[in-house]
DSSP file (Angstrom, degrees, kcal/mol; ACC not computed):
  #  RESIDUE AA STRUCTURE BP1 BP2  ACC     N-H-->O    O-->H-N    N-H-->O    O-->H-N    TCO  KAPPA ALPHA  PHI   PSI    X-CA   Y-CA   Z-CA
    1    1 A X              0   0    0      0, 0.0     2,-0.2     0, 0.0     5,-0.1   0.000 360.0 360.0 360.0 161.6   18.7  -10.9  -13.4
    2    2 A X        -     0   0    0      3,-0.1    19,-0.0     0, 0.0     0, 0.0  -0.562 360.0 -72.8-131.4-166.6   17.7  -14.0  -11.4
    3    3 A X  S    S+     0   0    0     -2,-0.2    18,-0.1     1,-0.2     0, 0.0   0.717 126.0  54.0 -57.0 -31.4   14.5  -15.4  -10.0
    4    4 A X  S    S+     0   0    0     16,-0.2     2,-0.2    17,-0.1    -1,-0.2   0.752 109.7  41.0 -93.2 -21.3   14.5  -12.8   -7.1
    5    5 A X        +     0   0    0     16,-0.1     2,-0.2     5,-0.0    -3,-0.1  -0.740  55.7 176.3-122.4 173.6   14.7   -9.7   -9.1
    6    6 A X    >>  -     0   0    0     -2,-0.2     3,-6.0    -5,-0.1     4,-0.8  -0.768  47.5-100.6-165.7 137.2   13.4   -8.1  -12.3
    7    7 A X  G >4 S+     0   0    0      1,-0.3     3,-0.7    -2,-0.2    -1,-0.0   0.671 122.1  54.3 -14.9 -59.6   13.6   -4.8  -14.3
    8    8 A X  G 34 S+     0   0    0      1,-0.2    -1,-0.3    -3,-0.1    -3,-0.0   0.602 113.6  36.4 -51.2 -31.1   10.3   -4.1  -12.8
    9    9 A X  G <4 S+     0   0    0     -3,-6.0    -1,-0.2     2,-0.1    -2,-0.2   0.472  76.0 128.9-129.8  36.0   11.2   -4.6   -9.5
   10   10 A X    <<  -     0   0    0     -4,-0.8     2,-0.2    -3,-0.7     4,-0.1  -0.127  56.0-134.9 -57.1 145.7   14.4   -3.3   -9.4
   11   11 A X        -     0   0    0      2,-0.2     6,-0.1     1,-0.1    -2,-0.1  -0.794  13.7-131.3-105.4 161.1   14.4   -0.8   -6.4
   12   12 A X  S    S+     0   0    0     -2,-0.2     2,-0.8     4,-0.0    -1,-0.1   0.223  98.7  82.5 -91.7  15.6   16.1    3.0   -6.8
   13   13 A X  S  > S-     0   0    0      1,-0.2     4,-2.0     2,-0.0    -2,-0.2  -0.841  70.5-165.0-109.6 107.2   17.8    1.6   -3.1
   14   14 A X  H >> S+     0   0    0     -2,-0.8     4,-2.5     1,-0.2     3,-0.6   0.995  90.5  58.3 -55.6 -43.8   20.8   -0.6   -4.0
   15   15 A X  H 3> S+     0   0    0      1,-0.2     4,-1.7     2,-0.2    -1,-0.2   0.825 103.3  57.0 -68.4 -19.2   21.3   -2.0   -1.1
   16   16 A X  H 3> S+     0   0    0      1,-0.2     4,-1.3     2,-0.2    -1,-0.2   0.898 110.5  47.8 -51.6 -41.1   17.2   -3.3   -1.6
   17   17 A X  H << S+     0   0    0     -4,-2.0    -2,-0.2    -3,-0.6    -1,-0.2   0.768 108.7  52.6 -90.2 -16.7   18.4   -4.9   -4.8
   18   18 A X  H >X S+     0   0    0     -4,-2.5     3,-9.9     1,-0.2     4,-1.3   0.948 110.7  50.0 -50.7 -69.0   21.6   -6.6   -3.1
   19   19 A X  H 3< S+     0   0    0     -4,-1.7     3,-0.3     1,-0.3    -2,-0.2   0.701 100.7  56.1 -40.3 -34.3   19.4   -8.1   -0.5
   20   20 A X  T 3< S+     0   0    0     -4,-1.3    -1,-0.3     1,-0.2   -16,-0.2   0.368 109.1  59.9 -83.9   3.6   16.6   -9.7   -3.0
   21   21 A X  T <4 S+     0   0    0     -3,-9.9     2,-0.6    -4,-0.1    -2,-0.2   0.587  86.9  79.3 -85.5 -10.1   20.0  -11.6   -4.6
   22   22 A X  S >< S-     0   0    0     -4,-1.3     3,-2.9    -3,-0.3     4,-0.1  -0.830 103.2 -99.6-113.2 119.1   20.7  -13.0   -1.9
   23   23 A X  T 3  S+     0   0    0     -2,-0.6     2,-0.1     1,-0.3    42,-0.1  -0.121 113.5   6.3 -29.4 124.8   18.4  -16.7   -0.9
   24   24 A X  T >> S+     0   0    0     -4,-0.1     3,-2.0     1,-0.1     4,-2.0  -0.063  88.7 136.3 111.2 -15.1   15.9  -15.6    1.3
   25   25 A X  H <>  +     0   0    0     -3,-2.9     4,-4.1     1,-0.3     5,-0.3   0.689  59.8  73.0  -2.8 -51.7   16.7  -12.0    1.0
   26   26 A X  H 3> S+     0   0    0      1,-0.2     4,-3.7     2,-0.2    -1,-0.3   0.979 103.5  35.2 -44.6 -56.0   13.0  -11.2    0.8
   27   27 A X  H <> S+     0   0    0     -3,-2.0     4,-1.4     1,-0.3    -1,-0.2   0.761 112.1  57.2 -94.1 -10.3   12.3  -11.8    4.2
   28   28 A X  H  X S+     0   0    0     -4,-2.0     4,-1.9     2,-0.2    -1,-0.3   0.920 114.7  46.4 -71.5 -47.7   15.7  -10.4    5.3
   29   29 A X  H  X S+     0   0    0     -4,-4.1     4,-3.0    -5,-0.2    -2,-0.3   0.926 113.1  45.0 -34.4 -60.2   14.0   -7.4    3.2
   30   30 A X  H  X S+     0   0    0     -4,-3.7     4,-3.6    -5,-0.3     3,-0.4   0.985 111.3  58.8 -80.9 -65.1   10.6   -7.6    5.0
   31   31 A X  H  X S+     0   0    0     -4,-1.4     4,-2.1     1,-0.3    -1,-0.2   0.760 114.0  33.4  16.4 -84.4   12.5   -7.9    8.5
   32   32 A X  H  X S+     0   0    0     -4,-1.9     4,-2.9     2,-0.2    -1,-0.3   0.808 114.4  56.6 -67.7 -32.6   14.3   -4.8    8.3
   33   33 A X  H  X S+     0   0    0     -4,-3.0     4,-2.0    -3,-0.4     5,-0.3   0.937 110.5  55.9 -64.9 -37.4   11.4   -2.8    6.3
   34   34 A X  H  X S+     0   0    0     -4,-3.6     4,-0.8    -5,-0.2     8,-0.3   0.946 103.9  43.0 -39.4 -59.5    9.5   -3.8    9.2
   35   35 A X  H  < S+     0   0    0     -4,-2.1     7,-0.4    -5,-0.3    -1,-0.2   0.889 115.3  52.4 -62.1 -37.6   11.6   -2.5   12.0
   36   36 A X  H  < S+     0   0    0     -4,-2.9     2,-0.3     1,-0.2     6,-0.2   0.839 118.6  39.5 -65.7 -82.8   12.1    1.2    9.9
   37   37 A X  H  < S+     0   0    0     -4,-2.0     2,-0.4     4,-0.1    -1,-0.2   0.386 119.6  44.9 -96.7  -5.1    8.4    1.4    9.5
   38   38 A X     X  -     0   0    0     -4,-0.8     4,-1.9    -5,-0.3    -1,-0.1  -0.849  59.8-168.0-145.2 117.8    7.2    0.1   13.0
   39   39 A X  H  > S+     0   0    0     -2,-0.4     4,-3.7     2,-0.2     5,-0.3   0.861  85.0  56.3 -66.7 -45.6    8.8    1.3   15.9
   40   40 A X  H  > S+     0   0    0      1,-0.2     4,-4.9     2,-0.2    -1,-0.2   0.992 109.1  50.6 -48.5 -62.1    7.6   -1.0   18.4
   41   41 A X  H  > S+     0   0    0      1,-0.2     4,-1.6     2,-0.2    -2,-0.2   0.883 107.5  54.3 -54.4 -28.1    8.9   -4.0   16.2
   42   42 A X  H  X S+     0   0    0     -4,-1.9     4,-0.6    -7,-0.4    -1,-0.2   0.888 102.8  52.0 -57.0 -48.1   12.3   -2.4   15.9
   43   43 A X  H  X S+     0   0    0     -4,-3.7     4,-0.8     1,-0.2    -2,-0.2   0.631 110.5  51.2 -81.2 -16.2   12.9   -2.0   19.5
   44   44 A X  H  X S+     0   0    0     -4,-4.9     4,-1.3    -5,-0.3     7,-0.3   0.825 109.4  50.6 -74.5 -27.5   12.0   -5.9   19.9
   45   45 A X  H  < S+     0   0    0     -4,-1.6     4,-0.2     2,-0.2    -2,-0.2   0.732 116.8  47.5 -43.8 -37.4   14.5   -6.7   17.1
   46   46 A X  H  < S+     0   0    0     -4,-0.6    31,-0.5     2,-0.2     3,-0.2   0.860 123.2  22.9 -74.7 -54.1   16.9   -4.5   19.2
   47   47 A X  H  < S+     0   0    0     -4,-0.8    -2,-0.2     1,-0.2    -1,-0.2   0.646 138.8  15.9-109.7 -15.1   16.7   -5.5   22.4
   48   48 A X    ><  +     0   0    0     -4,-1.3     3,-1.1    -5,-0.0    -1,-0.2  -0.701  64.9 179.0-172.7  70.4   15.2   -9.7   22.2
   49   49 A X  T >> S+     0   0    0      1,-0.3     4,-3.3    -4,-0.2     3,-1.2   0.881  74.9  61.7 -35.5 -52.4   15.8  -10.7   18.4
   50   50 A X  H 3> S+     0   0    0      1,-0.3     4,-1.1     2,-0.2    -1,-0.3   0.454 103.5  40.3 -80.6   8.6   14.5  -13.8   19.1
   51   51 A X  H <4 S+     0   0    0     -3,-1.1    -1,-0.3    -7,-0.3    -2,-0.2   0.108 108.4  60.4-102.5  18.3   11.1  -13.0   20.2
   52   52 A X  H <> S+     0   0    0     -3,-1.2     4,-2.6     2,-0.2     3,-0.4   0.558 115.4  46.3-150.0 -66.5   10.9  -10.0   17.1
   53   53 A X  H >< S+     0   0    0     -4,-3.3     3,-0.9     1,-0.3     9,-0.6   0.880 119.0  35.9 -28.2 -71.0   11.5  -13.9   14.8
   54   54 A X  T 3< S+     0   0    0     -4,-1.1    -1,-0.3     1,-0.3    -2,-0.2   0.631 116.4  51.9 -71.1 -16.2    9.1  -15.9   16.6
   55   55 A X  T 34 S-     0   0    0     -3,-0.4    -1,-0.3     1,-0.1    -2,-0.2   0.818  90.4-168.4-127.2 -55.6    6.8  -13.3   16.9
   56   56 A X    <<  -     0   0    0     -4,-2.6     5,-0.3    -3,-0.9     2,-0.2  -0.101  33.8 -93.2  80.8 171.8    6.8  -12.1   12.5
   57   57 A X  B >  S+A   60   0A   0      3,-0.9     2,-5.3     1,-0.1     3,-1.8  -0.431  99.9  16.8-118.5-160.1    5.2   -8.8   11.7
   58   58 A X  T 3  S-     0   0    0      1,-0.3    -1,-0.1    -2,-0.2    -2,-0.1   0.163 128.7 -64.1   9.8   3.7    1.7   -8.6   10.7
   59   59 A X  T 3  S+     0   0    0     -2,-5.3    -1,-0.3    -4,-0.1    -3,-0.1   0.830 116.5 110.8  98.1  41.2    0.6  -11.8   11.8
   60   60 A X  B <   -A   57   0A   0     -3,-1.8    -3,-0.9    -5,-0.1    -1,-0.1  -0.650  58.5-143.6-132.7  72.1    3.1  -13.3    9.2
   61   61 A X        -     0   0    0     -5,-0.3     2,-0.5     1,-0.1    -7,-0.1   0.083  26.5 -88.1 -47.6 157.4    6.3  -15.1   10.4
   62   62 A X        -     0   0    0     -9,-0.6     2,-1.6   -35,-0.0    -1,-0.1  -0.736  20.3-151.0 -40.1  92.6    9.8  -15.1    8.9
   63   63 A X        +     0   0    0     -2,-0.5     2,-0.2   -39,-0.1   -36,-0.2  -0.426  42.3 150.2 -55.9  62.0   10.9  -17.6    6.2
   64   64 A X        -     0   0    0     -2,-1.6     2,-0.2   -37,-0.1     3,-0.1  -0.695  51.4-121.7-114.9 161.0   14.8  -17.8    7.0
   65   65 A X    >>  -     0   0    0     -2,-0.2     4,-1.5     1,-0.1     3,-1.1  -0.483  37.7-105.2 -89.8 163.7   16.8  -20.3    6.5
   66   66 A X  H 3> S+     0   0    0      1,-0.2     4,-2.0     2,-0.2     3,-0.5   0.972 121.3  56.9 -48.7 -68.2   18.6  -21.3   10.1
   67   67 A X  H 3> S+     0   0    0      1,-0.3     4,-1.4     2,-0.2    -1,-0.2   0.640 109.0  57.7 -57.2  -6.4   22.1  -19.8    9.3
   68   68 A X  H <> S+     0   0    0     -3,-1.1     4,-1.6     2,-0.2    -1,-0.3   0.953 107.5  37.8 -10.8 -98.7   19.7  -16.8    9.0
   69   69 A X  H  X S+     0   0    0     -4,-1.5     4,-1.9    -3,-0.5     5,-0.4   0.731 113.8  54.2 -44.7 -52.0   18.3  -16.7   12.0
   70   70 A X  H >X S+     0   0    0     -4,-2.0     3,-3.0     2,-0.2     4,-2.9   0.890 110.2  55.5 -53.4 -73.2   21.5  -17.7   14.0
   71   71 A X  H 3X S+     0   0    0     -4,-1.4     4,-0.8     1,-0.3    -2,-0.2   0.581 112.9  37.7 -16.0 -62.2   23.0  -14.6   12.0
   72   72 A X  H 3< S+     0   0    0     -4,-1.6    -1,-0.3     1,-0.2    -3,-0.2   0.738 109.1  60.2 -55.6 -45.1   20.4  -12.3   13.3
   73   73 A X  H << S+     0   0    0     -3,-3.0    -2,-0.2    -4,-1.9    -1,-0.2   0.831 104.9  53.0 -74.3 -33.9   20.2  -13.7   16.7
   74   74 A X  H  < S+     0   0    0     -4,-2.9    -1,-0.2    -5,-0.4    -2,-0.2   0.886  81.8 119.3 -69.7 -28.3   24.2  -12.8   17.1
   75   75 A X     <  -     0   0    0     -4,-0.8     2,-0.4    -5,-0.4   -26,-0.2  -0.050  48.4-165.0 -30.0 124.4   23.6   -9.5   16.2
   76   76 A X        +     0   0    0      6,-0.1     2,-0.3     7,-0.1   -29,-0.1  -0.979  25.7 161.7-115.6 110.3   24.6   -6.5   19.0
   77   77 A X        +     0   0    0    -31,-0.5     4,-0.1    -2,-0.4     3,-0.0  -0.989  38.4 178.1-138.7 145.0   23.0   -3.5   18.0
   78   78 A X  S    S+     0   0    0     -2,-0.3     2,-0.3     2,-0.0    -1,-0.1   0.328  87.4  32.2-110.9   0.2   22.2   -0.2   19.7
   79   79 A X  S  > S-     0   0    0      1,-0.4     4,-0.9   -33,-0.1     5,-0.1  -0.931  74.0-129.5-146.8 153.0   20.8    1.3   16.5
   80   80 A X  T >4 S+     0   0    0     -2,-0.3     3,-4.4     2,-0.2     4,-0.5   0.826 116.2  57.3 -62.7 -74.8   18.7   -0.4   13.1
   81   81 A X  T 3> S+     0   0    0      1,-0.4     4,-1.2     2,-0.2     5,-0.2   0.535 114.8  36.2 -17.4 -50.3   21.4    1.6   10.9
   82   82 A X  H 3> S+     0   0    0      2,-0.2     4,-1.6     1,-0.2    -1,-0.4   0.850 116.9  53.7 -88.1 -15.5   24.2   -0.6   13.0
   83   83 A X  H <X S+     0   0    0     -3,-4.4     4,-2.2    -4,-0.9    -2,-0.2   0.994 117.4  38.7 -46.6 -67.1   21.8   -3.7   13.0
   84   84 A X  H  4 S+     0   0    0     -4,-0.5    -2,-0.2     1,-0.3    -1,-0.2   0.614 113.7  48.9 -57.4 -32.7   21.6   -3.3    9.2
   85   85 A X  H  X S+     0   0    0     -4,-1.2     4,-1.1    -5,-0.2     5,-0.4   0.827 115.4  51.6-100.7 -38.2   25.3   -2.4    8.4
   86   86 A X  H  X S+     0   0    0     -4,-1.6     4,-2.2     1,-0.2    -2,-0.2   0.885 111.0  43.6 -20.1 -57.4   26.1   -5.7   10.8
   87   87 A X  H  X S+     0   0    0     -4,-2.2     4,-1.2     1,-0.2    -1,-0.2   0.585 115.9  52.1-104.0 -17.3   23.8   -8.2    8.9
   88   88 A X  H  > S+     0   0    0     -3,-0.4     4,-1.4     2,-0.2    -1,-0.2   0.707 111.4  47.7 -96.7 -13.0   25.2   -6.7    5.1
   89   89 A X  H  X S+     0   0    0     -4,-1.1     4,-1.3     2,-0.2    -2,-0.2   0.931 114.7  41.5 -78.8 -57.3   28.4   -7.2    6.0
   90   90 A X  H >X S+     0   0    0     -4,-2.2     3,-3.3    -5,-0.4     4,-2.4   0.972 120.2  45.7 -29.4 -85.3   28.0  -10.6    7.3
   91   91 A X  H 3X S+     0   0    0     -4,-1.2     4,-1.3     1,-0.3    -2,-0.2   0.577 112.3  47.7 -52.2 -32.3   25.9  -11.4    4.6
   92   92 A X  H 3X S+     0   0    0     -4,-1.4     4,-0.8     2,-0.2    -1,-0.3   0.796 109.8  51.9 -72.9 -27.5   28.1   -9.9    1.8
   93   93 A X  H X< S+     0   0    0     -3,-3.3     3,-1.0    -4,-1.3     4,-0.4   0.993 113.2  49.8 -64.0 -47.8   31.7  -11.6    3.1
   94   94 A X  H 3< S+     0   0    0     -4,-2.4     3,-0.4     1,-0.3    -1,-0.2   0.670 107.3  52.9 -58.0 -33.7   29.7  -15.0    3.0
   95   95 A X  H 3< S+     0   0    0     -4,-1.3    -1,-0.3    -5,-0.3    -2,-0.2   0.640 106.7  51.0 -36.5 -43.0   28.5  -14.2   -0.5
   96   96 A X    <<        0   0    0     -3,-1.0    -2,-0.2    -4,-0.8    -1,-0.2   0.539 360.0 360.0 -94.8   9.6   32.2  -13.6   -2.1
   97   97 A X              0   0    0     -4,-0.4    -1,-0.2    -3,-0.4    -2,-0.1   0.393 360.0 360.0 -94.7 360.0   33.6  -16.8   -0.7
């Protein structure tokens, strides 16, 4: 366990509990939970990333670090599911080096 996780808030989703290892993970978490659970925000994510950043969900912006935010902003996706499998893939390679 680290600072970002704990027994308690281990999730039954693995890929939730990758993402809260990883720095800043949370809001890479809150990001994505956004976009499943609000459609509207998803299809600004989709189509104009960077206005889905500046923009935050609930009247809360996104704590990411820049290489973050570049990450996201490079993204091409026609779908979350390929958004999501994009941004773990990244995020995973850059993790084992």
């Amino acid at each position: 366990m680290n600072a970002f996780t704990s027994t308690a808030m281990m999730s039954p989703y693995p890929y939730q509990n990758k993402m809260h290892d990883i720095p800043n993970g949370r809001d890479l978490s809150r990001l994505l939970t956004a976009a499943v659970v609000n459609k509207t925000f998803r299809m600004k994510l989709l189509a104009d990333p960077k206005s889905a950043l500046l923009a935050g969900y609930n009247g809360e912006p996104f704590s990411l670090k820049n290489e973050d935010k570049d990450l996201i902003l490079s993204i091409r996706a026609s779908s979350l599911s390929e958004f999501a499998a994009q941004l773990s893939n990244h995020k995973h390679q850059n993790q084992d080096l």
